[in-house]
N, C-alpha and C positions, 0 to 999 in steps of 0.2 A: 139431479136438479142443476140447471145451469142459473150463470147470472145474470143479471137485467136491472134496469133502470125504474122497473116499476118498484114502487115498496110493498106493493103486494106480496113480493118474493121473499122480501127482506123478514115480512111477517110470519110466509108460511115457513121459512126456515129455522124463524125462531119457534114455531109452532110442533115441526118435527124434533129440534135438540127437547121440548120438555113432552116429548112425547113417551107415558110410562112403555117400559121394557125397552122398545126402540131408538128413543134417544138417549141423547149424550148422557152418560152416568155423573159427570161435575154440573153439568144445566140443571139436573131434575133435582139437586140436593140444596138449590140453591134460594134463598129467599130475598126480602127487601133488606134488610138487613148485613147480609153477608153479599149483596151488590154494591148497597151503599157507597163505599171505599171504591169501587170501580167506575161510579156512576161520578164522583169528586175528583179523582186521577183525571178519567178522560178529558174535564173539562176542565183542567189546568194545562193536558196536553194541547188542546185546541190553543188557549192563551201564547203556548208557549212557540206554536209553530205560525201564530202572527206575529209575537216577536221577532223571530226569527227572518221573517218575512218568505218563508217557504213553502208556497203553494202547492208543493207534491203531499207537502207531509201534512199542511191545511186538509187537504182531500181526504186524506187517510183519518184524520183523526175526528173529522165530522161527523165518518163513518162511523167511529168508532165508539161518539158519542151519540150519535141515532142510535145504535144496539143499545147502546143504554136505556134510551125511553122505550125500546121494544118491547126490552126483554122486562122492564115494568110492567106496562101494558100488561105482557103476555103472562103475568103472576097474578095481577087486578083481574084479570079475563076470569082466571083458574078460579079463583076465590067467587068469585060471582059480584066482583065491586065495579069494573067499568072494561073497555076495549080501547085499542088504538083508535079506532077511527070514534070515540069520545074524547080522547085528549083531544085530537085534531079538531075539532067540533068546538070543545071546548076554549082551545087557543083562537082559533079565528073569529068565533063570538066576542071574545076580549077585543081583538086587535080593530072590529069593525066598531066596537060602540067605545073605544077608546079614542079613534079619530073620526070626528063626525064633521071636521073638516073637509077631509075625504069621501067615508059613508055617511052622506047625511040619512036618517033617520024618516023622520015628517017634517015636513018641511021644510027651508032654505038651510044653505050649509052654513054652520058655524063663522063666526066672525074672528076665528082661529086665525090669524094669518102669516103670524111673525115667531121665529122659536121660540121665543121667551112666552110668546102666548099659548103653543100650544105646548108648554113645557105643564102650563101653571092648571089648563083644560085639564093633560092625562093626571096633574096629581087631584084634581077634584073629583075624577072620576073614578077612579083607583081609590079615594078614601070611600068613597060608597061602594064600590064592589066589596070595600073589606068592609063593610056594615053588615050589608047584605053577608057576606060569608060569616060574620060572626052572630048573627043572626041564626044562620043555618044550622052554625054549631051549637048554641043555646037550644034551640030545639033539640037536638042530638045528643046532650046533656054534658056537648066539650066545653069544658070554660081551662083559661090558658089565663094567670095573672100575668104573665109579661107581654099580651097582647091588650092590655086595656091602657086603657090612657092615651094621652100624647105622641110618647116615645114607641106605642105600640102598632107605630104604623112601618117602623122599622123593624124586617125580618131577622130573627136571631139567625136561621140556618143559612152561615156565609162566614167566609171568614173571619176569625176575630180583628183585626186589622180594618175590611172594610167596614164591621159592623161599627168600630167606634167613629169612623169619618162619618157613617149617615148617623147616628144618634150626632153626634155636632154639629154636623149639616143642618139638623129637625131641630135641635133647643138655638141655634143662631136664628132661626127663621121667628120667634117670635122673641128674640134681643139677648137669650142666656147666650153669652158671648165677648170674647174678647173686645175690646175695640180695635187691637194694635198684634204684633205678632213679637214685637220687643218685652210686653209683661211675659208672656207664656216661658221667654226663656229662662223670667225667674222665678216662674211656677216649674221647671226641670231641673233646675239647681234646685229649688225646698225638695224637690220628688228623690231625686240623688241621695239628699242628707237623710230623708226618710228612708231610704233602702240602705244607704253606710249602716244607721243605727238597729236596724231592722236585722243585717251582716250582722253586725256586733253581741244581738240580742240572741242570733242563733235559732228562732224558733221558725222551721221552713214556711208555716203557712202564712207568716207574718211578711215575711220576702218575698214570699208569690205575690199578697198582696200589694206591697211597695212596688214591685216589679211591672204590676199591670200598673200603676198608677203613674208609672215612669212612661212608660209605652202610650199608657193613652195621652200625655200629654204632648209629646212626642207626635203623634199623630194631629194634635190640633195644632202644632208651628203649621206641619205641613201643610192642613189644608190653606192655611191663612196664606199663606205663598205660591198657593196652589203647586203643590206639588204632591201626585197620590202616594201613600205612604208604603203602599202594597207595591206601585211600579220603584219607589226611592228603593224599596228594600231590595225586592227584583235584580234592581240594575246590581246594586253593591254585592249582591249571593252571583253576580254575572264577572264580576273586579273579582271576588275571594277567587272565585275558579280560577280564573287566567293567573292569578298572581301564585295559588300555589301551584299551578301545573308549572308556571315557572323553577321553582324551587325542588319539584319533585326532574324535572329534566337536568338540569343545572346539578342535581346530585348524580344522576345518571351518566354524567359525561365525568365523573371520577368515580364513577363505580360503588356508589355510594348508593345506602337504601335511605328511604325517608325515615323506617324504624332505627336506623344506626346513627343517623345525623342527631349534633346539639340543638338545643334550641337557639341558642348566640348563632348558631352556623346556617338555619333557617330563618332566623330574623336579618341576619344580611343578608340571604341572598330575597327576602320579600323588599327592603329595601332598594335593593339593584333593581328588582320590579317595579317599584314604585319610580323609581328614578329616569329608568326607559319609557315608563309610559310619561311622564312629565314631559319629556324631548321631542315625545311623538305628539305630544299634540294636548 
């Protein structure tokens, strides 16, 4: 089997790996499930080779996360639930009656004309799609409490990080909200004192919760300054790298392991780090 441009190919390949006896012996053991975790990796790799701005490794990892929706597909096939060319059906059904700017529908085109307008369009449209989808599941006899209400137009499956900027996003939008980004820093100070005393108290599941409470607040300076809390964090796990690779080199030119070094002796030389990049810019 050669390679090609069509995803025909892409399909029957994946068709042949869960094919019983003849294909691959790790494909065919494999569920939604135990993809999961792959299906989430790749598309942190995507993110991260736009960061990067490296369009060889952009290439690669699109690929990488198309096998992903394949190799779903090709598990929903088996089961008797849907096909690839359903999702595909399915996505472009969305995309055409979500801008009708574009596809208009009957009649003249929407009077969508400026982003803010058809920002305000897809989310009217998108809260009736999820009617209609919750609708479907009531029949179906899915009911989901943290899909009802207000806040329930915000997907839990994402990370936690972005999920608490759109729950702020959603309760700002009808006033639950800061006015200023100066109180929140003394709603992080009480969140602090809450986790010292929470430390003090020693019972872990009481500091997990002070801890989210710290975080999520934490997340709302950011949005207020607009800055995303998932890229703040990004950049600074981008600073820890460089600066220990610093310290781990810096031991290496005396012969030195990072397990053998002090920590007084890695805390200078992170400072020398810090100090170089000051200089630089």
């Amino acid at each position: 089997m050669e390679a090609s441009k069509d995803i025909s190919r892409l399909i029957e390949i994946m068709a042949a790996l869960r094919t019983p006896v003849t294909g691959c012996p790790w494909d065919l053991e494999q569920n939604f499930a135990t993809i999961k975790p792959y299906t989430i990796e790749e598309a942190y790799e995507v993110a991260d080779a736009i960061e990067r701005n490296d369009m060889d490794d952009l290439r690669e990892e699109l690929g990488d996360l198309l096998l992903q929706v394949v190799f779903h597909a090709r598990m929903a096939e088996e089961a008797g639930e849907f096909s690839f060319g359903d999702v595909v059906e399915a996505i472009t059904k969305k995309m055409i009656r979500r801008h009708p700017h574009v596809f208009p529908p009957l009649g003249p085109r929407s009077d969508a004309d400026t982003p803010d307008a058809v920002k305000t369009q897809w989310d009217d449209i998108k809260m009736a799609e999820k009617r209609e989808r919750a609708e479907r599941r009531a029949r179906r006899g899915i009911t989901e409490d943290f899909k009802q209400g207000y806040l329930g137009a915000v997907h839990r499956a994402q990370p936690a990080l972005t999920e608490a900027l759109k729950l702020q996003h959603r309760a700002a939008k009808v006033g639950f909200d800061w006015s200023e980004a100066e109180p929140i820093l003394d709603k992080i100070e009480e969140e602090v004192g809450e986790l010292r005393e929470a430390l003090r108290g020693g019972r872990r599941e009481k500091v997990a919760d002070e801890l989210g409470d710290l975080i999520f607040a934490l997340v709302n300076i950011g949005r207020h300054v607009k800055a995303d809390p998932e890229e703040a964090l990004r950049g600074t796990n981008t600073k820890f790298r460089r600066r220990f690779r610093y310290i781990e080199t810096e031991l290496e030119k005396s012969s030195q392991t990072l397990e053998a070094a002090t920590l007084e002796r890695m805390e200078e030389l992170w400072q020398a780090a810090k100090a170089i990049e000051r200089q630089i810019g």
